[in-house]
C-alpha positions in Angstrom: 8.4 1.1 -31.2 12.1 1.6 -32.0 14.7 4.1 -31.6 18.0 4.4 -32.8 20.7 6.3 -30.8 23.8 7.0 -32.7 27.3 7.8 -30.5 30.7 7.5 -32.2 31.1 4.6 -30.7 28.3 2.6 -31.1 24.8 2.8 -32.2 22.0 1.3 -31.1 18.6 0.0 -31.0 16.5 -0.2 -28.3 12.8 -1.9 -29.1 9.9 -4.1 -27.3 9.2 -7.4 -28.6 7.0 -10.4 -27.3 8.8 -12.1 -25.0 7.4 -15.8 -23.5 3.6 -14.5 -23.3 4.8 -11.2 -22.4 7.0 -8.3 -23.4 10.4 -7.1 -22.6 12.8 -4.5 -23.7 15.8 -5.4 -26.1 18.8 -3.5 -27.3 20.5 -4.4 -30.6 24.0 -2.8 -30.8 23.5 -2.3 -34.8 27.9 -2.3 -35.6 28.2 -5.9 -33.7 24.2 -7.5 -34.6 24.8 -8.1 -30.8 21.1 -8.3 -29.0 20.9 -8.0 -25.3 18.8 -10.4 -23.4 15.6 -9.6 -23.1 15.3 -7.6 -20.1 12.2 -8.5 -18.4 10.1 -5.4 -16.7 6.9 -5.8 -14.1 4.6 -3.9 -16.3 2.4 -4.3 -19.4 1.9 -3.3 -23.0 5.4 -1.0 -23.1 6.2 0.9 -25.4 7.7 3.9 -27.4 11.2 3.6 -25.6 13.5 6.3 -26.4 17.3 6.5 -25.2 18.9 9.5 -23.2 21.8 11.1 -24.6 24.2 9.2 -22.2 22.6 5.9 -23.5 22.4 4.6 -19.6 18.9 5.1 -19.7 15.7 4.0 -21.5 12.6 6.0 -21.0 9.6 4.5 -21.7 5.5 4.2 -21.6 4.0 1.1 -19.9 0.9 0.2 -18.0 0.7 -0.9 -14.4 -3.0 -1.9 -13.3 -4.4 -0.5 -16.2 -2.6 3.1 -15.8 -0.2 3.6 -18.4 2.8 6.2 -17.0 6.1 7.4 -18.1 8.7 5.2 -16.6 12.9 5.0 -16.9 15.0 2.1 -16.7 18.7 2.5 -16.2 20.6 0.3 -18.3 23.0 -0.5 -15.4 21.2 -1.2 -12.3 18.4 -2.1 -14.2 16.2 -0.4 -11.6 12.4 0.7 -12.8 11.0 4.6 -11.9 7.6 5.5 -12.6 8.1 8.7 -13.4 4.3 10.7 -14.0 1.9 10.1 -11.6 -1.8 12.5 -12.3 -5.3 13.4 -13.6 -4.2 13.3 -16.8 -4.3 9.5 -18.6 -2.7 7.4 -21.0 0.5 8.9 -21.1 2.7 8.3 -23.9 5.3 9.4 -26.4 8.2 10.3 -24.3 11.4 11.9 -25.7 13.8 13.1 -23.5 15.6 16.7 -23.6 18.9 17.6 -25.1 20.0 18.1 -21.7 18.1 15.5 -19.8 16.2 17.5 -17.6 13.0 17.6 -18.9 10.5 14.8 -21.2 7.8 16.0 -23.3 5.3 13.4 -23.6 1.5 13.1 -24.5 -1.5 12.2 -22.9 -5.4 12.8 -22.3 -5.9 15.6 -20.2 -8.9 14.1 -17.5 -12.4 14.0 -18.8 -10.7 15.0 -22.5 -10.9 13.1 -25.8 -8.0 14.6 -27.0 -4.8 13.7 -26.6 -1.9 16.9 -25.7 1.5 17.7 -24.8 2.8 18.1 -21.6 6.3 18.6 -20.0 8.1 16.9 -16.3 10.4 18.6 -15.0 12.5 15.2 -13.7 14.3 17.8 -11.5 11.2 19.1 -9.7 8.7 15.9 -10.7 6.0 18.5 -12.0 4.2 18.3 -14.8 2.8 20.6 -17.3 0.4 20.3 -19.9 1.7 22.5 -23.1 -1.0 22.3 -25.9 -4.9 22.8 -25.5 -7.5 22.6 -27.4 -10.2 20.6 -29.3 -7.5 18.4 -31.9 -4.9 15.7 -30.9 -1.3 16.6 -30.6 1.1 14.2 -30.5 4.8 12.8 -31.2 7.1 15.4 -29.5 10.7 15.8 -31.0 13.4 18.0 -29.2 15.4 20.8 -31.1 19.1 20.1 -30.8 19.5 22.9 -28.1 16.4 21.8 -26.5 14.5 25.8 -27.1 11.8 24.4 -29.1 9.6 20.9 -29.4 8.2 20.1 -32.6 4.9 18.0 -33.1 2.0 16.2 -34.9 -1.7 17.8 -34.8 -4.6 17.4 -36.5 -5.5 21.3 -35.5 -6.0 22.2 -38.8 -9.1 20.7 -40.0 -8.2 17.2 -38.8 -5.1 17.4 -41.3 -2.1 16.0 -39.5 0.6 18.3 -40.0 4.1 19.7 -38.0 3.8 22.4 -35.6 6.1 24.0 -33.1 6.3 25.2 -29.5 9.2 27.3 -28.2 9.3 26.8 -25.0 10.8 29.9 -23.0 
């Protein structure tokens, strides 16, 4: 639900919350205890937003007519992109690149019960699914210069535990 994006300038907090009889996005800057106003968004149930590095953007899961996609929101124009659009389902989990360039993020692969990793390419639009298999995978994390992803999976028996993908 939350993340926190430290700069040496600021750091913040961005976060969902019920909002009214709905939800909308909020950023805490954590030095001041300033909150922004809520920052109302035409979709439901969001979710799991994540910062980019610039901190002018929020990337973000949400539905839209029961389809839940990968969306941004830039901070300054406050303008919504749906940003996966495919077979797969339920998308979720985004975290952004080092660089910006690309989002792992996780989803149901159509006609799967199990949830995988996949990469967009926000230059190109494609997607890519990364992981296969008959076990959930789940809660992407960047390495620093963006060479590797690591991740949850219950692979191993159904035993949650950390694995890794370098992605070259």
């Amino acid at each position: 639900i939350l993340d926190l994006r430290r700069r040496p300038d600021v750091s913040m907090i961005t976060f969902f919350a019920r909002y009214n009889r709905d939800h909308a996005l909020f950023i805490k800057d954590v030095n001041t205890g300033k909150l922004s106003k809520p920052i109302e968004l035409s979709l439901d149930q969001g979710f799991s937003p994540k910062f980019s590095s610039d901190g002018k953007t929020v990337y973000f899961s949400a539905a839209k007519n029961i389809n839940r996609d990968i969306y941004s929101l830039n901070l300054e124009t406050r303008e919504t992109v749906k940003l996966t659009d495919g077979e797969e389902v339920f998308k979720s989990a985004p975290a952004i690149s080092p660089d910006g360039t690309r989002i792992a993020y996780v989803a149901f692969p159509k006609e799967s019960d199990f949830q995988k990793l996949f990469l967009l390419d926000l230059t190109t639009g494609i997607s890519n699914q990364l992981t296969y298999g008959r076990f959930n995978d789940n809660s992407p994390s960047w390495s620093s210069d963006g060479s590797h992803l690591v991740y949850t999976s219950d692979e191993g028996d159904g035993i949650w535990e950390l694995y890794t993908i370098e992605l070259e």
